[in-house]
C-alpha positions as CSV (number, residue, x, y, z in Angstrom):
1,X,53.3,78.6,-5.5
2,X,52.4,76.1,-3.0
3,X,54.2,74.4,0.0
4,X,52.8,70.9,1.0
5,X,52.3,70.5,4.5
6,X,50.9,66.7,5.4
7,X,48.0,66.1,3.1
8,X,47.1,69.9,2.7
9,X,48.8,73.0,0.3
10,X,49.6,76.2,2.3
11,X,50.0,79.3,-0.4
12,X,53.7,80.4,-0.8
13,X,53.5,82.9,-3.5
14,X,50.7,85.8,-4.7
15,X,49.1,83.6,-7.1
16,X,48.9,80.9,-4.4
17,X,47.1,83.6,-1.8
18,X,44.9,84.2,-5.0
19,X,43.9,80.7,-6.1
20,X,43.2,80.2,-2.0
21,X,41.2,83.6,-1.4
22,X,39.1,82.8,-4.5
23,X,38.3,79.4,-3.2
24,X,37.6,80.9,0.2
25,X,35.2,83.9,-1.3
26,X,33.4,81.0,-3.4
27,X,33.0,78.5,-0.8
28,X,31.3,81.8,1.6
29,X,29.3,82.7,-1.4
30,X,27.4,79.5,-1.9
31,X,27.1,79.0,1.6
32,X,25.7,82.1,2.5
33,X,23.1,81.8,-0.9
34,X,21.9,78.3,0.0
35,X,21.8,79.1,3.8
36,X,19.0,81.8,3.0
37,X,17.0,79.5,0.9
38,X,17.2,76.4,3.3
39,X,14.7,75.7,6.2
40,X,17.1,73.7,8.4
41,X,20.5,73.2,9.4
42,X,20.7,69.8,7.4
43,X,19.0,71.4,4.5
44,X,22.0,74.2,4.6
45,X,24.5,71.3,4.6
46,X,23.2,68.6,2.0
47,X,22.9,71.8,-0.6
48,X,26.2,73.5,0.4
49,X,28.4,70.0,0.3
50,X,28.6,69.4,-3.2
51,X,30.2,72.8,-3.8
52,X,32.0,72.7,-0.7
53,X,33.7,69.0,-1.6
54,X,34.0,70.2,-5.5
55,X,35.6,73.2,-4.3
56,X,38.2,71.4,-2.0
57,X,39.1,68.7,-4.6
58,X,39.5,71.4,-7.7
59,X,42.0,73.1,-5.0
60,X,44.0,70.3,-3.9
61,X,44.3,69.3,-7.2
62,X,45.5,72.8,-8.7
63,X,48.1,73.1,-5.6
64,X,49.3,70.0,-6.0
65,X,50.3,70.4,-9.9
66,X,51.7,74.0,-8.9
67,X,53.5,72.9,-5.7
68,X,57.6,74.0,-5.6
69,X,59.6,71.8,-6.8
70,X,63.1,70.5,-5.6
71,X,64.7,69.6,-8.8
């Protein structure tokens, strides 16, 4: 479902696209939400990186147990 390329998990199937675009839409969401209720730039970014990180981590971790194979 997903190829590894270097330390990052490109999408190789449907589900894969899936799994990334949901990420993707999520990751928009929050930022856009918390970007409207910040005052500053740092504001925006201390609220949004916890999500953001969370976000990445639950990703790499879901494409690298769903990765092809070789066997």
């Amino acid at each position: 479902m997903f190829r590894q390329y270097g330390w990052f998990f490109i999408p190789a199937s449907i589900v894969g696209v899936g799994i990334a675009g949901a990420a993707l839409i999520f990751i928009v969401q929050t930022f856009l939400v918390i970007d409207s209720q910040s005052h500053s730039a740092s504001d925006t970014l201390y609220g949004w990186y916890p999500y953001a990180v969370t976000t990445f981590l639950a990703y790499q971790w879901i494409a690298g147990n769903l990765k092809d194979r070789k066997s």
